[in-house]
MOPAC internal coordinates of N, CA, C and O (Angstrom, degrees):
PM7 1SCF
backbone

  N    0.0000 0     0.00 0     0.00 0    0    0    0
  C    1.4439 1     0.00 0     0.00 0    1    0    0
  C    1.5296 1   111.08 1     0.00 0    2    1    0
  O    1.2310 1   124.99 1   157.39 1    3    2    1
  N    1.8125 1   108.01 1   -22.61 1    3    2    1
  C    1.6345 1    87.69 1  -163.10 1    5    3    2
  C    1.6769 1   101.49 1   -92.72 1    6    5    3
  O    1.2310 1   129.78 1   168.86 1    7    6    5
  N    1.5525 1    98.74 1   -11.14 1    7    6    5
  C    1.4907 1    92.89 1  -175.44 1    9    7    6
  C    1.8975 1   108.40 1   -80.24 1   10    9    7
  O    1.2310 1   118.07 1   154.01 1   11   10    9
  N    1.0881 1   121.28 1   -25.99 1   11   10    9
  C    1.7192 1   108.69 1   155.50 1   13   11   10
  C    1.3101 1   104.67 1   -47.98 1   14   13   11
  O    1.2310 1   108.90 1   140.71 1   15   14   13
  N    1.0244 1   138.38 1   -39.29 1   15   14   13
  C    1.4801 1   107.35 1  -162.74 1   17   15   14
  C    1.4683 1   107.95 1  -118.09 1   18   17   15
  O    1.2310 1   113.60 1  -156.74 1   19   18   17
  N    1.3343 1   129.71 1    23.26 1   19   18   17
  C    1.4805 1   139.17 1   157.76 1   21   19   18
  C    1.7722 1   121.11 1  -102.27 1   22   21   19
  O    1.2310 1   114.40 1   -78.02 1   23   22   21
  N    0.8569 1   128.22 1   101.98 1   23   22   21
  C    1.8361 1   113.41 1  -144.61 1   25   23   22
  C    1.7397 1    75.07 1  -105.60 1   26   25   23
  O    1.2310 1   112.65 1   -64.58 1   27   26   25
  N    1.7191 1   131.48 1   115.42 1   27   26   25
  C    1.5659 1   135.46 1   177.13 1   29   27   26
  C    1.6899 1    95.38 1   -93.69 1   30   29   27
  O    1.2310 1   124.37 1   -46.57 1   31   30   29
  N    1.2793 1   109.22 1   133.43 1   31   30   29
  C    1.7686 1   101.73 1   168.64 1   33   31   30
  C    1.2974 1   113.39 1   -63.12 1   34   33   31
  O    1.2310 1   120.40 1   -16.49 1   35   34   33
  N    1.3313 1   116.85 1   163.51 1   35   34   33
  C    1.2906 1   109.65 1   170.85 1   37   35   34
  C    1.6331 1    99.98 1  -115.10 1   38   37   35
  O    1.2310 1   127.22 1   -13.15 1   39   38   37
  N    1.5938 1   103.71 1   166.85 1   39   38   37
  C    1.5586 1   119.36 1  -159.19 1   41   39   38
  C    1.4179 1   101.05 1   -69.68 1   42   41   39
  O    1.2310 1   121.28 1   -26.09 1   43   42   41
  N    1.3949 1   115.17 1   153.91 1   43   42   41
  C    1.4815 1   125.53 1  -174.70 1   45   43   42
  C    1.6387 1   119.94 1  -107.97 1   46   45   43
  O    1.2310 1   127.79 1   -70.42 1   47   46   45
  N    2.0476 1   102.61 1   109.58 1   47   46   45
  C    1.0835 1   121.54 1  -166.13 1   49   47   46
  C    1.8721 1   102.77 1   -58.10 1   50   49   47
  O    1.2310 1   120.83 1   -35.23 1   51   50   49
  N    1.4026 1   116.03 1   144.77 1   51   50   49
  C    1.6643 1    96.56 1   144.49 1   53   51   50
  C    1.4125 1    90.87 1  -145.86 1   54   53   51
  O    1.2310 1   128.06 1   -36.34 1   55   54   53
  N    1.6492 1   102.09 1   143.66 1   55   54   53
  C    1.5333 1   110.99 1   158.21 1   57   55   54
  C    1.3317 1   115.72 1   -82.90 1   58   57   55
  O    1.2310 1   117.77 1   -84.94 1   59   58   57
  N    1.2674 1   121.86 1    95.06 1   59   58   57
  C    1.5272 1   113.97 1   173.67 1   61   59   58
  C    1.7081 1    91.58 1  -122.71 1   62   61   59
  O    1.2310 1   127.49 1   -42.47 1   63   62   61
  N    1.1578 1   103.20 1   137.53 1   63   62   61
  C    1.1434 1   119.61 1   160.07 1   65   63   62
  C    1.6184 1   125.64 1  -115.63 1   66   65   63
  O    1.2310 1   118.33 1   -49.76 1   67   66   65
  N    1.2919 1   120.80 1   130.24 1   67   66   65
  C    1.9000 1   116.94 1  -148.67 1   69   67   66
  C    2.0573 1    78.40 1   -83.02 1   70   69   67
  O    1.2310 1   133.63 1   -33.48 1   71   70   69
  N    0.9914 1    91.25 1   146.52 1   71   70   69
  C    1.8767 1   115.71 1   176.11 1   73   71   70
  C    2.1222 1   100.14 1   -99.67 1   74   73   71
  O    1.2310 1   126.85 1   -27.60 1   75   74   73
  N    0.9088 1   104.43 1   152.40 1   75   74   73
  C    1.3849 1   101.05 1  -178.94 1   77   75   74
  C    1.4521 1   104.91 1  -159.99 1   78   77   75
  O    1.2310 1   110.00 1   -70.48 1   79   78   77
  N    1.5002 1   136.38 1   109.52 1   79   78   77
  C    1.5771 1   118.21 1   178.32 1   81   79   78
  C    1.5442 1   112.18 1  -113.20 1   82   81   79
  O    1.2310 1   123.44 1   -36.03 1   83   82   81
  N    1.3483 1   111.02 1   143.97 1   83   82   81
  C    1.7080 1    96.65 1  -179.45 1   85   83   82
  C    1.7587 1    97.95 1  -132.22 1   86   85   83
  O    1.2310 1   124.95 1   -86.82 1   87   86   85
  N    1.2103 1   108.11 1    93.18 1   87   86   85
  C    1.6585 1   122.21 1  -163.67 1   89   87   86
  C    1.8502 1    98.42 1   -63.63 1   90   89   87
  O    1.2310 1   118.47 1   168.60 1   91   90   89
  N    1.1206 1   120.53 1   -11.40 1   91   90   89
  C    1.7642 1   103.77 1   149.03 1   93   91   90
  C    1.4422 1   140.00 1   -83.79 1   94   93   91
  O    1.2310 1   127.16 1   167.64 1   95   94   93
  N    1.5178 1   103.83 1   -12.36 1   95   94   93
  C    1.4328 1   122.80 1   149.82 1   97   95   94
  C    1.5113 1   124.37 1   -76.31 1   98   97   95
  O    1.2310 1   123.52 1   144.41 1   99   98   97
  N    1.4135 1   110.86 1   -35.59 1   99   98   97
  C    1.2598 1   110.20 1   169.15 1  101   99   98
  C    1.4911 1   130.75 1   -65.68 1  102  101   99
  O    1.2310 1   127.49 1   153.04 1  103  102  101
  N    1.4111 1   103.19 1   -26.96 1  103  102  101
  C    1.4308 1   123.05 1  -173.21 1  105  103  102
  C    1.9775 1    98.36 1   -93.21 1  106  105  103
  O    1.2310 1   123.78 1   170.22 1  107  106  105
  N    1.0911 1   110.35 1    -9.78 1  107  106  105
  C    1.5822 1    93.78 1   179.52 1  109  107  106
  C    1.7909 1   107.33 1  -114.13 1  110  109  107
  O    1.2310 1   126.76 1   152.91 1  111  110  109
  N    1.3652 1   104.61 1   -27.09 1  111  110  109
  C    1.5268 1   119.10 1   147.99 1  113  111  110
  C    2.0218 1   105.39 1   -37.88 1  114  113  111
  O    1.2310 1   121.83 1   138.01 1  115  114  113
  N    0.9972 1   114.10 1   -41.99 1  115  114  113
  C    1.5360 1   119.59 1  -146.06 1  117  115  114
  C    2.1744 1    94.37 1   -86.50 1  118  117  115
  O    1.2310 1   137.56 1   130.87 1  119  118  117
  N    1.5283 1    83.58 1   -49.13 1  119  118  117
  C    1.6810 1    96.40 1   175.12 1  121  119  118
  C    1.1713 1   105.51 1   -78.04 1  122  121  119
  O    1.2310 1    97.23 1   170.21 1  123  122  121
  N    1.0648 1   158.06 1    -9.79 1  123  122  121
  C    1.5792 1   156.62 1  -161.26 1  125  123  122
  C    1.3205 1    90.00 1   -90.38 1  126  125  123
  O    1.2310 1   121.95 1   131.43 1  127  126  125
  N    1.5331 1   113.87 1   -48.57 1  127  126  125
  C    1.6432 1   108.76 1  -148.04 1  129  127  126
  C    1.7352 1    89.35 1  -106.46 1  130  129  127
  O    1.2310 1    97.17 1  -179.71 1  131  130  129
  N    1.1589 1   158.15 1     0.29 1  131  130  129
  C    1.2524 1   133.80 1   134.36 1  133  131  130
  C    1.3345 1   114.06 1   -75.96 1  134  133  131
  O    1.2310 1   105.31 1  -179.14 1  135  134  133
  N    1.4901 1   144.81 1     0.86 1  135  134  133
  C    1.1270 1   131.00 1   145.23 1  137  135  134
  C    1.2395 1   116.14 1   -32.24 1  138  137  135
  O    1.2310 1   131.18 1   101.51 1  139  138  137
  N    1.7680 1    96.02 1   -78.49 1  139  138  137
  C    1.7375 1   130.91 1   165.58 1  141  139  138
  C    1.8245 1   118.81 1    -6.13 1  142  141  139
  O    1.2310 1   142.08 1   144.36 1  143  142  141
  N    1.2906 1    74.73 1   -35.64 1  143  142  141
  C    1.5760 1    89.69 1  -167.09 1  145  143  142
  C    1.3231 1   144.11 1   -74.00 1  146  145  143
  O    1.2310 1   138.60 1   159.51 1  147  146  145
  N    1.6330 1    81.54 1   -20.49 1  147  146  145
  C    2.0612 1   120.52 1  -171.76 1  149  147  146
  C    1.2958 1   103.93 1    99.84 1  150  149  147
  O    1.2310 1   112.92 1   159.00 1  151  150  149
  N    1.6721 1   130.98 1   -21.00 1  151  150  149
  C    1.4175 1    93.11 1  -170.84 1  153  151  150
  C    1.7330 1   100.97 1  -113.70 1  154  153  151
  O    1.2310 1   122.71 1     4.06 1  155  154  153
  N    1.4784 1   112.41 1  -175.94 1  155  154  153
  C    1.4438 1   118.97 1  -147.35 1  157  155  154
  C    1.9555 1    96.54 1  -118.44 1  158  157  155
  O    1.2310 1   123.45 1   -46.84 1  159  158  157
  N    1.0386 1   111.00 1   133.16 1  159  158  157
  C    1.6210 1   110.03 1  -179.11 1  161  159  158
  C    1.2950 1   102.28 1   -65.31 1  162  161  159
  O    1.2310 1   108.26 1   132.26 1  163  162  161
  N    1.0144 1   139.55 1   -47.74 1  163  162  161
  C    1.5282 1   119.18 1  -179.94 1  165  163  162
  C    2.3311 1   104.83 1   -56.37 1  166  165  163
  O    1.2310 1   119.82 1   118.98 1  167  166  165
  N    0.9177 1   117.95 1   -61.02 1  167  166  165
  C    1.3365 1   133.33 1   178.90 1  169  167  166
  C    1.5217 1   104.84 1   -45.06 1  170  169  167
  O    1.2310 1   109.13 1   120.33 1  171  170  169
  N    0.9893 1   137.96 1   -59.67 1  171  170  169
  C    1.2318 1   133.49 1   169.95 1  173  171  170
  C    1.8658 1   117.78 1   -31.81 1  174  173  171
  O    1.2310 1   132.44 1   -39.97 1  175  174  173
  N    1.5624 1    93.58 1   140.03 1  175  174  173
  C    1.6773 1   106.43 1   177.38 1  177  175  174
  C    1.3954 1   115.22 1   -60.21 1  178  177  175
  O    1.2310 1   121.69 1   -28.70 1  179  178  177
  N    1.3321 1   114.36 1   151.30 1  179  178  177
  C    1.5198 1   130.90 1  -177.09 1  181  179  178
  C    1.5219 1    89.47 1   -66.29 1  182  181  179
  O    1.2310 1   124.07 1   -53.26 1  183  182  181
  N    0.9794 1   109.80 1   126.74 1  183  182  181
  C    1.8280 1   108.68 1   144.07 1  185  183  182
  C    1.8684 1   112.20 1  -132.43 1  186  185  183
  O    1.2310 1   128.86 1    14.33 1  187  186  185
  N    1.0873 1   100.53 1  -165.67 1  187  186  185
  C    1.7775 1   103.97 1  -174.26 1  189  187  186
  C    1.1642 1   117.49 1   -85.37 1  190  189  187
  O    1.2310 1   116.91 1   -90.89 1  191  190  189
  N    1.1027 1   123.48 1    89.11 1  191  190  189
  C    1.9070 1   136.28 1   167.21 1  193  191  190
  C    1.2641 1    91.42 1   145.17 1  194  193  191
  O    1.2310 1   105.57 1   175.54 1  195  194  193
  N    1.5392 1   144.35 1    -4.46 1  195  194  193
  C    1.3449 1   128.43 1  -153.31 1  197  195  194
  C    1.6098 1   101.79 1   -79.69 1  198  197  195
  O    1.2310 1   117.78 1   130.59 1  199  198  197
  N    1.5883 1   121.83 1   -49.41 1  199  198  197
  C    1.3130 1   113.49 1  -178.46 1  201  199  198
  C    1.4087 1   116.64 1   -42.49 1  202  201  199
  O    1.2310 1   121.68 1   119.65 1  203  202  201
  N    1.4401 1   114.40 1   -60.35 1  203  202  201
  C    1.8257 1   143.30 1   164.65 1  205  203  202
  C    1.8524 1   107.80 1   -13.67 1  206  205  203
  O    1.2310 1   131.60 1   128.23 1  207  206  205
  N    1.6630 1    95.22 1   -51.77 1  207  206  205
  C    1.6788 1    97.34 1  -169.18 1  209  207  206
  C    1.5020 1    93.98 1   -82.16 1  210  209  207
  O    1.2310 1   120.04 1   132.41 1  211  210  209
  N    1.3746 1   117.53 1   -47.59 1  211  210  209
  C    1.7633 1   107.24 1  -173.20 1  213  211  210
  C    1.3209 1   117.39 1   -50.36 1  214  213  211
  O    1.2310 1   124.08 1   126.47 1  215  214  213
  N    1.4681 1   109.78 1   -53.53 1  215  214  213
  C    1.4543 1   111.01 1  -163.36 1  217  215  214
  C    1.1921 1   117.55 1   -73.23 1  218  217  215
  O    1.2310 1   118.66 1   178.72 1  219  218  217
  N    1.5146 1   120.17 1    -1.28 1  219  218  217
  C    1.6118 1   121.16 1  -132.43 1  221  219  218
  C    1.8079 1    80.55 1  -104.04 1  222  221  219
  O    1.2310 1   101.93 1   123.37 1  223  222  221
  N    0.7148 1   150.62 1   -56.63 1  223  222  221
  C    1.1813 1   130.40 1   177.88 1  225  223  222
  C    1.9307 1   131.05 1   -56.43 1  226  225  223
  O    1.2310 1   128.75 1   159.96 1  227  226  225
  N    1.2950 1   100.76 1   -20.04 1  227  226  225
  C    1.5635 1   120.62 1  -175.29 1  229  227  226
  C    2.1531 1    98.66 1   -75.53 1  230  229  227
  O    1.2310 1   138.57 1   149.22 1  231  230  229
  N    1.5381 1    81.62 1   -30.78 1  231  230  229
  C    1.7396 1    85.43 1  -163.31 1  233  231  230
  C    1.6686 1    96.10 1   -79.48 1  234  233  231
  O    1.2310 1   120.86 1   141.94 1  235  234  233
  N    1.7517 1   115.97 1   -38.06 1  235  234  233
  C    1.3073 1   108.24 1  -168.78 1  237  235  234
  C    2.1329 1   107.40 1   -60.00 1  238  237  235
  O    1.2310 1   126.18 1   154.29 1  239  238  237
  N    1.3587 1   105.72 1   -25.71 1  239  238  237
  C    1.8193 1   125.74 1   176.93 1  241  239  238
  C    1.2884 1   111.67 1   -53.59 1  242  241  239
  O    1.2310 1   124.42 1   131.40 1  243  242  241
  N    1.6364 1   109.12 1   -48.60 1  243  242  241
  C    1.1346 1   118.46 1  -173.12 1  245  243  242
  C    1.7723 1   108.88 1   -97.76 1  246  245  243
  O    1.2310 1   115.93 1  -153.53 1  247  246  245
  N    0.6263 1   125.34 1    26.47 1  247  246  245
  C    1.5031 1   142.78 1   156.81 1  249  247  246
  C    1.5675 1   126.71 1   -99.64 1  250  249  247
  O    1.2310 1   126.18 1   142.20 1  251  250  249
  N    0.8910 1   105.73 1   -37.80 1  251  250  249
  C    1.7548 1   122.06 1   174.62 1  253  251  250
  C    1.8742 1    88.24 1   -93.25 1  254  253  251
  O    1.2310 1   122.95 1   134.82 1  255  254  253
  N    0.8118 1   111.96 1   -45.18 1  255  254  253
  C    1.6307 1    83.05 1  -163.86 1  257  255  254
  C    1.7332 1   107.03 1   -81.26 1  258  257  255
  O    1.2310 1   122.64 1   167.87 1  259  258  257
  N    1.1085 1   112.56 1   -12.13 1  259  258  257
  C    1.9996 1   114.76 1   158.14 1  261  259  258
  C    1.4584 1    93.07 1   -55.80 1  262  261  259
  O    1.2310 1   117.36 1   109.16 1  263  262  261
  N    1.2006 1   122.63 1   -70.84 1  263  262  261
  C    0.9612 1   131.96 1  -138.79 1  265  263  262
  C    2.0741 1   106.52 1   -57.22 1  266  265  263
  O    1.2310 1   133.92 1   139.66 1  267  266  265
  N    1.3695 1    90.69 1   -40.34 1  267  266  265
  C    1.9007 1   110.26 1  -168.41 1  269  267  266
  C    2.0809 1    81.91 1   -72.63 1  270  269  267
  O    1.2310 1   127.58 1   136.48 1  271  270  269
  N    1.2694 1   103.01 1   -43.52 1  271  270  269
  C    1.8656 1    98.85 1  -175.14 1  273  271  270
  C    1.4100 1    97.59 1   -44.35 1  274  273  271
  O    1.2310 1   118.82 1   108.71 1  275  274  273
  N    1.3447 1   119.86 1   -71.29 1  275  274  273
  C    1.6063 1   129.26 1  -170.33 1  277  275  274
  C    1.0218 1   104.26 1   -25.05 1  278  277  275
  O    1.2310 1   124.18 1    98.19 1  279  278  277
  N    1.6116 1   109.58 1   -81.81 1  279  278  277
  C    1.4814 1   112.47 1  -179.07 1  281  279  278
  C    1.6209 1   125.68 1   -44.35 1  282  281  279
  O    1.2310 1   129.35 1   141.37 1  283  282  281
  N    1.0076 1    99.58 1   -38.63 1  283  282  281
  C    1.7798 1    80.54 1  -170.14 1  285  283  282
  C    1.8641 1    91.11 1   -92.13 1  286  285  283
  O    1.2310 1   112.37 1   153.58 1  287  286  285
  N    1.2345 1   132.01 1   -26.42 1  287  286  285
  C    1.7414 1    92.62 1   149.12 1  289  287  286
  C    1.3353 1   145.76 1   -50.49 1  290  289  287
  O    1.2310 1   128.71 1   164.41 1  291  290  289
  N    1.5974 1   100.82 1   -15.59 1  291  290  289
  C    1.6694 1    92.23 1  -174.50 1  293  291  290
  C    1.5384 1    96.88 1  -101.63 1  294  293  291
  O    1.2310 1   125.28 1  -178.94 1  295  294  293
  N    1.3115 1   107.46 1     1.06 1  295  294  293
  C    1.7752 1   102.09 1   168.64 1  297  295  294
  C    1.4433 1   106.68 1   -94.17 1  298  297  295
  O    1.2310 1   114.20 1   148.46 1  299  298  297
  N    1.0209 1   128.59 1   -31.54 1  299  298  297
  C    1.5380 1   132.37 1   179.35 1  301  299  298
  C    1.9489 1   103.67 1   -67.48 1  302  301  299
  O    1.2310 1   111.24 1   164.92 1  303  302  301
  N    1.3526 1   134.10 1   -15.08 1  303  302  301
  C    1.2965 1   140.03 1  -131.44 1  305  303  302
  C    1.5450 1    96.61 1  -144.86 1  306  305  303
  O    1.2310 1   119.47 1   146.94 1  307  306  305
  N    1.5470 1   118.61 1   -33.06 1  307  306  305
  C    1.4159 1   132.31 1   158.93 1  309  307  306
  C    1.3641 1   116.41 1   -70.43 1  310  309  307
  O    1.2310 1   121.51 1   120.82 1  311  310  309
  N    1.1765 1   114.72 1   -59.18 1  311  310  309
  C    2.0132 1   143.78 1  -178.90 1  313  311  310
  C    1.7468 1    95.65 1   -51.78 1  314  313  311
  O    1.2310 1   117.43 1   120.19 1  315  314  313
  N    1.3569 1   122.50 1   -59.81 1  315  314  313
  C    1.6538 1   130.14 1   163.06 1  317  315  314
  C    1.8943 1   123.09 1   -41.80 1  318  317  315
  O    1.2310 1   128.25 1   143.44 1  319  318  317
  N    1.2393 1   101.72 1   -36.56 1  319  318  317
  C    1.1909 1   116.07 1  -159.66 1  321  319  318
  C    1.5151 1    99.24 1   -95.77 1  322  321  319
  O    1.2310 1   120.44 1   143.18 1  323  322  321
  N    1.2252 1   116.77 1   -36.82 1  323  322  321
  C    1.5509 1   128.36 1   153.28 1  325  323  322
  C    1.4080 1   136.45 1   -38.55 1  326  325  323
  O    1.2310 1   130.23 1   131.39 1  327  326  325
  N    1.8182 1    97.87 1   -48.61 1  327  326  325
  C    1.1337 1   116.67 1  -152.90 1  329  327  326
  C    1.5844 1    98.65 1   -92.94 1  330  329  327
  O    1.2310 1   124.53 1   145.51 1  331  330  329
  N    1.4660 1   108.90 1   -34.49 1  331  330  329
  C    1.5875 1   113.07 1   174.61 1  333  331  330
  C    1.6621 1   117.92 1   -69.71 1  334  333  331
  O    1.2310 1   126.64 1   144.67 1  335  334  333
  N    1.6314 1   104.84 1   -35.33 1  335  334  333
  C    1.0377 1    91.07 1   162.40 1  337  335  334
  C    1.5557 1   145.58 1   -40.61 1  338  337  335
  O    1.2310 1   130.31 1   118.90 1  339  338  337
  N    1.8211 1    97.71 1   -61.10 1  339  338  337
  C    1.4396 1   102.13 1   154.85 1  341  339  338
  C    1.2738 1   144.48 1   -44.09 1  342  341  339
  O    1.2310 1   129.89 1   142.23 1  343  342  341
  N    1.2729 1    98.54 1   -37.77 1  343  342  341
  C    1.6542 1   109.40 1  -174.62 1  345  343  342
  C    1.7914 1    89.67 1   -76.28 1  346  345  343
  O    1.2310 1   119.41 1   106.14 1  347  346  345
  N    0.8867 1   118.74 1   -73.86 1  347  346  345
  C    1.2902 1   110.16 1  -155.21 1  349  347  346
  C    1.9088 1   114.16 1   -92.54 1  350  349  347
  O    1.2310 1   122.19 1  -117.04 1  351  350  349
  N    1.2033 1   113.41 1    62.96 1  351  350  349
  C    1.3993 1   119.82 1  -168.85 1  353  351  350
  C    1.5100 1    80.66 1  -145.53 1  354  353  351
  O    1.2310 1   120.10 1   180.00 1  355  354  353

């Protein structure tokens, strides 16, 4: 009887499900399965973005390694400029 006339809420559902992306999994997920497939990433047809996705990691490699060149020229070019000083001062 007392629960007719006590109305208790009930607990509050949510469907959330957490999303999570890790675009180097996605991108090897992506090559795995045209392996899978029979055909070969180099062999495959040109389409629009395809150069963009291949190269795009080779270019981010070759960016850092200009970059490590620079530096250790201007340490090799500093370290010289040092060294003559001494010697010949």
């Amino acid at each position: 009887m007392i629960r007719l006339l006590i109305k208790l809420p009930r607990h509050k559902q949510f469907n959330y499900t957490p999303i999570y992306y890790d675009e180097a999994k996605e991108d090897l997920m992506e090559r795995v399965g045209k392996l899978e497939d029979g055909g070969s990433i180099q062999g495959t047809k040109i389409r629009r973005g395809s150069l963009k996705e291949s190269w795009g990691r080779s270019n981010r490699v070759s960016k850092s390694n200009k970059e490590s060149r620079r530096l250790l020229m201007m340490l090799i070019i500093s370290f010289s400029f040092l060294a003559w000083y001494f010697f010949f001062s």
